[in-house]
N, C-alpha and C positions, 0 to 999 in steps of 0.2 A: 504494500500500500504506500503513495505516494505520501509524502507529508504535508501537501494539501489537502489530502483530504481524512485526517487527522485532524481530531478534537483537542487532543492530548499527543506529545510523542516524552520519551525521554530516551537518552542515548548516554549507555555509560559514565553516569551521575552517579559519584560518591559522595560519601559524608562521613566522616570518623570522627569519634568522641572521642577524646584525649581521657586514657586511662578504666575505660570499657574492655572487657575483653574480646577478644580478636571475633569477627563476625557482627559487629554491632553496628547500627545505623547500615550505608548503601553501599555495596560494593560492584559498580558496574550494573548499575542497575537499569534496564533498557526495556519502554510500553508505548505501544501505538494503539491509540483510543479511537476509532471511528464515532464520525459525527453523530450524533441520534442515537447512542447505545450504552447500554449499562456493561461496564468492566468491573469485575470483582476482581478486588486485590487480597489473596487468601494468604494466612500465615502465621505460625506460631507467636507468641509474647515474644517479642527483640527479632523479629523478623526482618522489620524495616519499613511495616505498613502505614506507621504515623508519621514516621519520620520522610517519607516519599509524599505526603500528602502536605503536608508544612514545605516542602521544597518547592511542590509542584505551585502551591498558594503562594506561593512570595514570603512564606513566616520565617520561611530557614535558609540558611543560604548553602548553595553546595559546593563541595571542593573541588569537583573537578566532573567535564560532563557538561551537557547541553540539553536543554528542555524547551517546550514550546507549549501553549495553552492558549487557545484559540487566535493560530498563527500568529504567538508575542512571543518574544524568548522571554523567560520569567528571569536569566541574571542582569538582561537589559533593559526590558519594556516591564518591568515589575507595575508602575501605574496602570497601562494597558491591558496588562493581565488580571488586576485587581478589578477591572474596570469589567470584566467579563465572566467573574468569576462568581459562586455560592459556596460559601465553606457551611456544615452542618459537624462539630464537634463532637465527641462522645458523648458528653450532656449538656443538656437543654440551655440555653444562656438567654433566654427569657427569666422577667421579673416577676418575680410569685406574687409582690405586692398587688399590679396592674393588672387590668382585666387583661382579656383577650386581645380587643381592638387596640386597647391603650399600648399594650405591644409594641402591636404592628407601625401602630401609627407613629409611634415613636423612634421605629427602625426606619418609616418613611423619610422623615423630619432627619435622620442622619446622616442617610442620602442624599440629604437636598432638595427631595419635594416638596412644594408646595403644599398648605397645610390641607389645602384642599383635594390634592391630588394625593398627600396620605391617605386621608381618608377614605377617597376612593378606589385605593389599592389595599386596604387593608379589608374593605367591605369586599371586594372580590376574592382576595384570599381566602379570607373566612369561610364566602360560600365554596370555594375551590376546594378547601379541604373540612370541609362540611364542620364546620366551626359554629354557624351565625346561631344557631340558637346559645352557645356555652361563651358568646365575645362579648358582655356584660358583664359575665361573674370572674371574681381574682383568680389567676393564673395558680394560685395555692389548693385551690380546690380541683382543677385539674389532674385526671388519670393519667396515667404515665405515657399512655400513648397518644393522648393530646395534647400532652407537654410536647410530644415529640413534633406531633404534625404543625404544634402551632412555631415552634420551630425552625422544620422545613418552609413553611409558611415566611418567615422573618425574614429565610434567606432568598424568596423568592421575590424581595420586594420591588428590585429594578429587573425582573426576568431574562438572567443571567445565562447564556450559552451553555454554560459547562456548571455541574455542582459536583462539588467533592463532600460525601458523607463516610465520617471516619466511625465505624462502629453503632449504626442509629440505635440499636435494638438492645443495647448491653441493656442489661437488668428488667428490661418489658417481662410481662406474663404473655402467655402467646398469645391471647388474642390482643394485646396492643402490638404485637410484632406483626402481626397482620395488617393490621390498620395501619403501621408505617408503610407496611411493603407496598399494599393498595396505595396509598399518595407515590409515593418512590415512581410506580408503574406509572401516572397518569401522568408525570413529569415526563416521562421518556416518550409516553405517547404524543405529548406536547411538544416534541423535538429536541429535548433539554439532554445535551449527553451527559450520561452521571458515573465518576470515578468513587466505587462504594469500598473501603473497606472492613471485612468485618470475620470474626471465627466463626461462626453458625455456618457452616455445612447446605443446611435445606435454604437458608438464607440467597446463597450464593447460585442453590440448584433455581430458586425461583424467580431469581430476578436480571442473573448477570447472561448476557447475551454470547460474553467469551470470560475468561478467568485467568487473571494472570499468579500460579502460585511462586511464593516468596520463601528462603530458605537461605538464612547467612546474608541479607542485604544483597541477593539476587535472586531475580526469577530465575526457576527450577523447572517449570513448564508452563505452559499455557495453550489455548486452545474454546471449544464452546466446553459445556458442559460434557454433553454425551462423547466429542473427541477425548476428554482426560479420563471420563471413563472406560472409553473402548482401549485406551493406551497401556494400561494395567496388564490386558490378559483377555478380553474380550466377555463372556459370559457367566455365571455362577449355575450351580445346582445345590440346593439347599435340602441336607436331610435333618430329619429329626426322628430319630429311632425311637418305639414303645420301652425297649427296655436297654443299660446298659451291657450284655453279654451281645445285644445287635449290634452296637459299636462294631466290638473286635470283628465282629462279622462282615461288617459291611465294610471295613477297610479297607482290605486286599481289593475291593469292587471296586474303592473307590481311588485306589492309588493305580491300579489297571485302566482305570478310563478318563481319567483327566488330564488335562494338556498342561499341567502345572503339579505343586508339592499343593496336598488337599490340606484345610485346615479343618483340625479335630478338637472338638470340644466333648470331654467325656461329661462332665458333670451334667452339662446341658442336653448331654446324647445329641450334640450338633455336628454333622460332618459337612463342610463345604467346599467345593470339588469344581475347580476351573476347567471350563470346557471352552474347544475352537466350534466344535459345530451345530448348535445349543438345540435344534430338534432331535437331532440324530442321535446326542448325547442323550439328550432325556431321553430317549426311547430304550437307550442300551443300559442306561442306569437302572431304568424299572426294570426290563427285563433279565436283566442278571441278580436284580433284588430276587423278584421275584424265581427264580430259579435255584436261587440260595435259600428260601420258605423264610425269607423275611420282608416283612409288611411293615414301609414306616408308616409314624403317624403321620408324617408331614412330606412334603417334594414338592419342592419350587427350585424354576427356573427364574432366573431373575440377572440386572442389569450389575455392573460394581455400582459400590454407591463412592460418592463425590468422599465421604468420611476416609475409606479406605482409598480414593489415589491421594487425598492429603495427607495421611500418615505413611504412605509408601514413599510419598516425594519430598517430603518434611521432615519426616523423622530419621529414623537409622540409617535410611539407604537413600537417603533428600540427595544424592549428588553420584546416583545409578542409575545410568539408563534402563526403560525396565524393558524384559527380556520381550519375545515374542517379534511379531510385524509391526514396521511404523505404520501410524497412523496418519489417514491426512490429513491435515491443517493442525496437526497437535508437532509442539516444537517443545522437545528436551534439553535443558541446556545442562549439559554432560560435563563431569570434570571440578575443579578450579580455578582453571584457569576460564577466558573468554571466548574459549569455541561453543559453536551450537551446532545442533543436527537438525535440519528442516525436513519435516517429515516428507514425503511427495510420493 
């Protein structure tokens, strides 16, 4: 992709903290954000995902490396980019004192709006993120996920090209994580590209369009969704045996027909068993079950989940291509050093 037509790029951006240990902050850190889309930025605590978001805002400065945020370099045109930009923090920076409206109205008013045209952007906010009946009562009495929306809300009040949300959902109960994600989504529907990042997993399954994972203050892979899945190993077979003596049973089955090392949960009587050619395998799973006169309770086929390529890419083995066929449009970046493998 051309870097016109790029929301976001960054190209081998560092940032080191003097006397952190080694891996901390951005080490070569490189993302290309298409315009109109949600990129998740996935990653352990000390990953680099706050500190990439503070660079990419103009809040931090980087030591070496080049970035752009709606075609402005952010170490030169920092005004420009600020001019174009929505930051959404990890917590709310609304005033619990103030109603709803009193808010907005007062992020208008810091913007430089007219008193009157706060007003009128904050009455469309409101209805925007379905506020207008709660923009009367203090912001103190507000549920956590109206704290949030009113928020997003704050930051939409000169309707900003690009928003950066670092973490919106830490602490929600899931239905206020829902009602963030719903406003999140109607943002992008509205053409607003959004650099989200956040550790929830289903988070990132529902809303990011591509996902770039982080590991030692460099991305480790990236790709959509279903490409980081498919990059792992391609399929699952999920058993659940009625008794533990069916385990030891169905092992041999299960280490005979899988295209990988199966993983065995005895306690749970769970066997799951990586397959390349997911009907065919199920078919040969049952029928060798059942040839064996063992009956599980349970057999499912099913996808990886997003949980499992971020602990494969993140954790122990963050900086191991994983085995199998590349995938296309999914990119591993292999090593320590700054080579990458482009899937194709």
């Amino acid at each position: 992709m051309r870097e016109a037509e790029s929301a976001i790029t960054a190209q081998g951006v560092r940032k080191n903290y003097g006397g952190q240990p080694s891996g901390a902050g951005l080490n070569g850190f490189d993302l290309r954000v298409p315009a109109g889309s949600v990129c998740g930025l996935l990653g352990p605590n000390g990953a680099g995902k706050t500190t990439a978001v503070r660079i990419l805002s103009t809040l931090l400065s980087m030591d070496a490396g080049r970035a752009s945020v709606a075609g402005f370099d952010v170490r030169t045109q920092g005004r420009q980019v600020r001019e174009r930009i929505g930051l959404v923090g990890q917590y709310a920076a609304v005033d619990e004192i103030l109603t709803g409206r009193q808010n907005l109205v007062m992020f208008g008013r810091l913007n430089h709006l007219s008193a009157a045209a706060a007003r009128r952007r904050a009455d469309e906010l409101l209805e925007r993120f379905s506020l207008t009946e709660a923009a009367g009562r203090p912001v103190s009495g507000y549920s956590g996920g109206m704290r949030r929306r009113l928020d997003l809300a704050a930051s939409l009040i000169v309707s900003p090209p690009v928003l950066f949300v670092d973490e919106p959902t830490t602490g929600l109960d899931p239905a206020a994580r829902r009602e963030v994600w719903a406003a999140v989504r109607e943002l992008v529907d509205a053409g607003t590209t959004v650099l989200l990042t956040t550790q929830y997993l289903e988070e990132a399954d529902r809303l990011a369009d591509r996902i770039s994972m982080l590991g030692a203050g460099r991305v480790v892979a990236e790709g959509s969704p279903d490409e980081l899945k498919s990059a792992i190993g391609g399929d699952w077979i999920d058993l659940v045996l009625s008794e533990p003596v069916d385990v030891e049973a169905a092992r041999p089955i299960a280490a005979r027909l899988a295209s990988g090392e199966p993983l065995v949960d005895g306690p749970a009587r769970r066997i799951g068993i990586p397959v390349a050619e997911r009907t065919r395998a199920l078919i040969q799973v049952a029928t060798a079950l059942n040839e064996a006169g063992i009956e599980p309770e349970d057999i499912m086929l099913r996808r990886p989940t997003l949980d499992e390529v971020f602990l494969h890419l993140t954790g122990e083995g963050a900086a191991t291509v994983p085995a199998g066929p590349a995938r296309t449009g999914v990119r591993v970046n292999a090593g320590s050093g700054n080579t990458t493998e482009e899937s194709r």
